[in-house]
matplotlib code that plots the C-alpha trace (Angstrom):
import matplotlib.pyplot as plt

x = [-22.7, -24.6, -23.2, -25.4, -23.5, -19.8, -19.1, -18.0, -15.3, -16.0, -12.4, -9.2, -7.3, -4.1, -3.0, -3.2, -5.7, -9.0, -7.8, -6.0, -9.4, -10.8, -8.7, -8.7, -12.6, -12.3, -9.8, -12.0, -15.0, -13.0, -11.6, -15.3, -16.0, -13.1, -13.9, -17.1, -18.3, -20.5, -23.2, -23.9, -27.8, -28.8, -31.2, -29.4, -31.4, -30.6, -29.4, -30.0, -27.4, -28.3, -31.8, -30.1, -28.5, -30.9, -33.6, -30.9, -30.1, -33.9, -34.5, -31.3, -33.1, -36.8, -36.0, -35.2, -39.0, -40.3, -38.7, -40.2, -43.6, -43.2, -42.0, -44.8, -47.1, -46.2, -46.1, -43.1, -42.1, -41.8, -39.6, -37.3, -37.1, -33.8, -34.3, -36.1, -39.5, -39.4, -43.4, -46.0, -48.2, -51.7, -51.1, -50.5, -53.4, -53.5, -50.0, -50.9, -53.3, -51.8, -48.9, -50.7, -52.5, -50.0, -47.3, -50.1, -48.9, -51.7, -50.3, -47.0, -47.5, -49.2, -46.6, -43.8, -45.9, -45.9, -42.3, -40.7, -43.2, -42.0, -38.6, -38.5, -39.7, -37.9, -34.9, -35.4, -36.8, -33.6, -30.7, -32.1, -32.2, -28.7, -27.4, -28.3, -26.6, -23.4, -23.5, -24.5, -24.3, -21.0, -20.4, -18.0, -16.8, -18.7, -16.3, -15.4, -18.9, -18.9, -16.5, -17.9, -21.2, -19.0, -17.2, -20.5, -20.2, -17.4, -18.5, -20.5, -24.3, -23.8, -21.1, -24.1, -26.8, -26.2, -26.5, -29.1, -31.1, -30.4, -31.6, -35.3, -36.2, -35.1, -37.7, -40.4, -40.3, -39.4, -41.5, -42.5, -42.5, -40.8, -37.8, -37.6, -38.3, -36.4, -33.0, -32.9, -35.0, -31.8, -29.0, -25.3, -25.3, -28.5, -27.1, -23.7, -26.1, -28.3, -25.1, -23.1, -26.1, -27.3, -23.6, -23.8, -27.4, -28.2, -26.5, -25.3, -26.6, -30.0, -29.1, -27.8, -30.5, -33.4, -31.0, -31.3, -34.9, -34.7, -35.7, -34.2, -32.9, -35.8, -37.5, -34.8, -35.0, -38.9, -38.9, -35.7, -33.9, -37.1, -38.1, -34.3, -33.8, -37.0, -35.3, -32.3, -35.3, -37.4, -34.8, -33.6, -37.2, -37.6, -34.2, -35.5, -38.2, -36.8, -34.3, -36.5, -39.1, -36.4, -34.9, -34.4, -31.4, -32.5, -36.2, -35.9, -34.1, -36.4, -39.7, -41.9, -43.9, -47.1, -46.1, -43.8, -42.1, -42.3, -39.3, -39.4, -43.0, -41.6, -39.4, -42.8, -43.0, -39.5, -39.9, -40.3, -38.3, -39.5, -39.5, -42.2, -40.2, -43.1, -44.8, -41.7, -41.8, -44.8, -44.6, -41.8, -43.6, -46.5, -44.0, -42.3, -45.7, -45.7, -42.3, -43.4, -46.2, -44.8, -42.4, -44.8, -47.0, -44.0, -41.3, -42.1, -42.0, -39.2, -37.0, -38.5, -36.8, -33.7, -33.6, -35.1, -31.9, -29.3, -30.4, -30.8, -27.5]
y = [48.4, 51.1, 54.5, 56.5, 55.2, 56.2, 59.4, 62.1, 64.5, 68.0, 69.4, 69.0, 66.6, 68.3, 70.2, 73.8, 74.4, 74.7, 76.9, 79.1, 78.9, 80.1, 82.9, 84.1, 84.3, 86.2, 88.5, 88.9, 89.9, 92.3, 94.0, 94.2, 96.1, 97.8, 99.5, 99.6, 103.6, 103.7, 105.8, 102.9, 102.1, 104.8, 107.5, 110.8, 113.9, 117.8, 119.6, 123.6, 124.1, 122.9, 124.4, 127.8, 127.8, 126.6, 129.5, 132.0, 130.6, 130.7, 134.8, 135.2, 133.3, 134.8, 138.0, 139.1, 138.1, 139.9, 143.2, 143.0, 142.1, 145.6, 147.4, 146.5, 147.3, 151.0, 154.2, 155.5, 157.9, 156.0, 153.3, 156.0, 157.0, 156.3, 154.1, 152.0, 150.7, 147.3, 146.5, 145.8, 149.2, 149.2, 149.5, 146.3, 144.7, 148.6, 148.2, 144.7, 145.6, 148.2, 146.8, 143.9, 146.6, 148.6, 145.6, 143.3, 140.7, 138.7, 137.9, 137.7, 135.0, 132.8, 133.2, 132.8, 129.7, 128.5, 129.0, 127.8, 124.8, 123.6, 124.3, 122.5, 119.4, 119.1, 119.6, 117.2, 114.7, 115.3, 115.6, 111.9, 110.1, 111.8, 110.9, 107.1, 107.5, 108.8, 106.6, 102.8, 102.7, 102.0, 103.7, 105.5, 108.9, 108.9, 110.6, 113.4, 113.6, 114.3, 116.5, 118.6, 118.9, 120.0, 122.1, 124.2, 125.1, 126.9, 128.9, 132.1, 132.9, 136.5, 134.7, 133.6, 136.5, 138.1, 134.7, 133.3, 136.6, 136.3, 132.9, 133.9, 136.3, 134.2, 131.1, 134.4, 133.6, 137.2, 138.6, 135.0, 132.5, 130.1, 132.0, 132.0, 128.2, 126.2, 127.5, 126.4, 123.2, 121.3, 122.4, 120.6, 121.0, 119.1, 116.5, 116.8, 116.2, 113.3, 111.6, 111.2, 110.6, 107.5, 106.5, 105.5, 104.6, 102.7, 99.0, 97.7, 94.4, 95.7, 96.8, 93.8, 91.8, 94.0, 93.2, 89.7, 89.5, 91.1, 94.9, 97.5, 100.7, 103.0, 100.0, 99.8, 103.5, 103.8, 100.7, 100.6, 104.0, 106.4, 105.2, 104.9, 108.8, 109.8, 112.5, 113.7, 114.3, 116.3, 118.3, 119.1, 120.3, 122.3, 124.0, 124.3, 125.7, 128.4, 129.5, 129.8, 131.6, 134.4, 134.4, 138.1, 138.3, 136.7, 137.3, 140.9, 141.3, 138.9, 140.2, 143.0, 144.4, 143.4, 139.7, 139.4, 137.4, 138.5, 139.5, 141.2, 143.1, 144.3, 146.9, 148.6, 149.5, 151.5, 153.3, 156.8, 159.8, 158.8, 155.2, 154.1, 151.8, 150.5, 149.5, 147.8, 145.4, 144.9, 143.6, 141.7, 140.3, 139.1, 137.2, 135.4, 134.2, 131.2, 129.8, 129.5, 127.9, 125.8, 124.8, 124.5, 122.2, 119.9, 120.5, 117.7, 115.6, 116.5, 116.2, 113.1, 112.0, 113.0, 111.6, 108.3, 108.2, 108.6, 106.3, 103.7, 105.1]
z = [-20.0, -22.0, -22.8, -20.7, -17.1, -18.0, -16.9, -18.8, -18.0, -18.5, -17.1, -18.8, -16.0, -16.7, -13.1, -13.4, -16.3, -15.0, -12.6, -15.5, -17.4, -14.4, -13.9, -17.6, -17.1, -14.0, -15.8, -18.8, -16.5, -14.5, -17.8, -19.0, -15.9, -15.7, -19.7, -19.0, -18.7, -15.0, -16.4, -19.2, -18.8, -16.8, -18.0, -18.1, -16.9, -17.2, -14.6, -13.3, -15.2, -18.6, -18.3, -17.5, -20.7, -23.0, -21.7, -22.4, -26.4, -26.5, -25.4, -28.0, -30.7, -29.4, -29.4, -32.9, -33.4, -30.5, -31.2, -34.8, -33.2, -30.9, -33.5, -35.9, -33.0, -32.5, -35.1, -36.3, -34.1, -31.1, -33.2, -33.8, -30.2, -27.6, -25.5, -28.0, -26.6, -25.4, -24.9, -27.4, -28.5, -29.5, -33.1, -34.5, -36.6, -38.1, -39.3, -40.3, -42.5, -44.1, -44.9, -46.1, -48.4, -49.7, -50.9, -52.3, -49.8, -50.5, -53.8, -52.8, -50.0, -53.3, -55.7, -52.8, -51.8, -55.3, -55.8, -52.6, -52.7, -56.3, -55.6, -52.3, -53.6, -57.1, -55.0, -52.8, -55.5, -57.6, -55.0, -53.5, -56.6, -57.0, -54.0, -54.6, -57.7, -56.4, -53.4, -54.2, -58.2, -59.7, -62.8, -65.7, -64.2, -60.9, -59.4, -61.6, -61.6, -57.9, -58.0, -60.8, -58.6, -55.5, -57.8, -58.5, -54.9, -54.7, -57.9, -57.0, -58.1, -58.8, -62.1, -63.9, -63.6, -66.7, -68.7, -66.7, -67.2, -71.2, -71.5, -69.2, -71.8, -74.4, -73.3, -72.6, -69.1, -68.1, -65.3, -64.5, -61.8, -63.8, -64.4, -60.7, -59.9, -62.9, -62.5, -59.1, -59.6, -57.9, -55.7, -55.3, -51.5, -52.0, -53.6, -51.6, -48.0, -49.4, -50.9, -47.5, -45.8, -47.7, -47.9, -44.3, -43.7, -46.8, -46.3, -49.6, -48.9, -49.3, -52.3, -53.8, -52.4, -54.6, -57.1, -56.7, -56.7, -59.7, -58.9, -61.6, -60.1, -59.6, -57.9, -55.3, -55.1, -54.4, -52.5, -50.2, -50.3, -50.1, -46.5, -45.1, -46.5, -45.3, -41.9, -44.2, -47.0, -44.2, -42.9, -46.6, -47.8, -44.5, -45.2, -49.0, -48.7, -46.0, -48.4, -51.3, -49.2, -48.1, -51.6, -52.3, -55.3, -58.0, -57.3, -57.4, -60.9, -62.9, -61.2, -61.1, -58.5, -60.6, -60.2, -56.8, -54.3, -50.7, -50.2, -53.3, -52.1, -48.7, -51.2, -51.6, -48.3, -47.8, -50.8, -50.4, -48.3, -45.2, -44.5, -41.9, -39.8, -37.7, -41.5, -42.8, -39.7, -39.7, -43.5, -42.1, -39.7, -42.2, -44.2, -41.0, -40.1, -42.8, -42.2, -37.9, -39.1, -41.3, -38.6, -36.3, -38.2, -39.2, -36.9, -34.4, -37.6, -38.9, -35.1, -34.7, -38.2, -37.4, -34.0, -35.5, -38.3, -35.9, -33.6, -36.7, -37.7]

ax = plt.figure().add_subplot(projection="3d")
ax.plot(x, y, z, "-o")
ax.set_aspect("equal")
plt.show()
């Protein structure tokens, strides 16, 4: 008698305990079920409702923009007028011009370009390396490290003017665009944002495996961390470079109006007794036009980033 003819008994022959099997299994399907939400699976899709809403946050966030475009369009006069005017006037690429004209914006936009470019980039450069660091490497006094960095946060800028001012003129950088881009080279909310970021999305068994095949730090960095931090890095430049853009504080006390920042240039055009309201939005307006573009350009980019991490996450 070979093996292959005896049968084999795939029940437990005690009474009672295939059926109790059976019943466990029928239990543990209906508790699946039961737990399980009823909208799992399906594709969700906005309702009247949820459109309604999100056209009225858009005229809210629209029409600060809008009334500087028809304010820019019309003289001053009819700015100044009750009831404001609420349509576009015929005036616009005249105000355009001569606001572009009278506070130099062409330079402006350059050095602003310069400055918010450089800073955006160092920043984010610097606070993702730092962030790694403080994240996934284990060393001496990390955390009072951290904490120092967080600590900076709570300290306010207008502290260190007088100092920082002092030590510009004495590196001869007074009246220059360095003396606005170095001191702000980095930023600890930079550094904060990258650090909890990567402390979720960055496994530490990726880590440990460059180790392994022998991979120093800044290899692991360029190789493994850059393209997991790429949406936090996006939406940190983009928020970067806005802020540097609109910087007006600092700016405006280590500059001149021979060698200006936007913001800094629009002070041209409400000096004087009688400020021309219809000129000063309309040099508003000018220096908007970059960041929208800039947004416009990347912004699909950088949603899709973010989107992309948090489904990964």
């Amino acid at each position: 008698m070979t093996t292959d003819s005896i049968p084999v008994q795939t029940t437990d022959p005690r009474p009672g305990v295939a059926n109790k099997a059976r019943k466990n299994t029928s239990s543990g399907g209906r508790r699946r079920q039961l737990f399980r939400h009823p909208g799992a699976g399906r594709q969700h899709h906005a309702g009247p409702v949820a459109y309604i809403l999100l056209g009225i946050a858009a005229l809210f966030s629209l029409f600060p923009l809008y009334w500087t475009m028809v304010a820019a369009s019309t003289d001053n006069t009819r700015v100044t007028q009750t009831p404001p005017p609420f349509l576009p006037g015929p005036h616009l690429l005249e105000n355009l011009g001569k606001a572009w004209q009278d506070a130099a914006l062409g330079k402006a936009m350059l050095n602003s370009l310069i400055v918010a470019g450089v800073i955006a980039l160092s920043t984010v450069l610097f606070a993702t390396l730092a962030g790694f660091a403080f994240a996934k490497l284990r060393f001496k006094g990390r955390n009072v490290l951290l904490m120092l960095v967080i600590g900076t946060m709570m300290v306010p800028p207008q502290l260190g003017v007088v100092p920082l001012f002092m030590m510009m003129t004495e590196l001869g950088w007074g009246q220059k665009l360095p003396a606005v881009i170095f001191p702000t080279l980095v930023s600890a909310v930079g550094v904060f944002f990258m650090r909890q970021y990567l402390s979720e999305a960055l496994p530490d068994e990726l880590v440990e495996a460059g180790r392994v095949d022998g991979a120093h730090s800044l290899r692991i960095f360029w190789s493994i961390v850059l393209p997991i931090a790429r949406p936090p890095m996006a939406v940190l430049f983009m928020i970067t470079f806005v802020h540097a853009w609109n910087d007006f504080f600092w700016p405006f006390i280590v500059l001149d109006m021979t060698n200006p920042t936007v913001p800094v240039a629009l002070t041209q055009l409400s000096a004087g007794y009688v400020r021309d309201q219809s000129l000063i939005m309309a040099g508003a307006l000018l220096g908007t036009l970059p960041l929208l573009a800039l947004f416009i350009v990347f912004g699909r980019q950088i949603v899709g980033g973010i989107m992309q991490g948090a489904v990964k996450g």
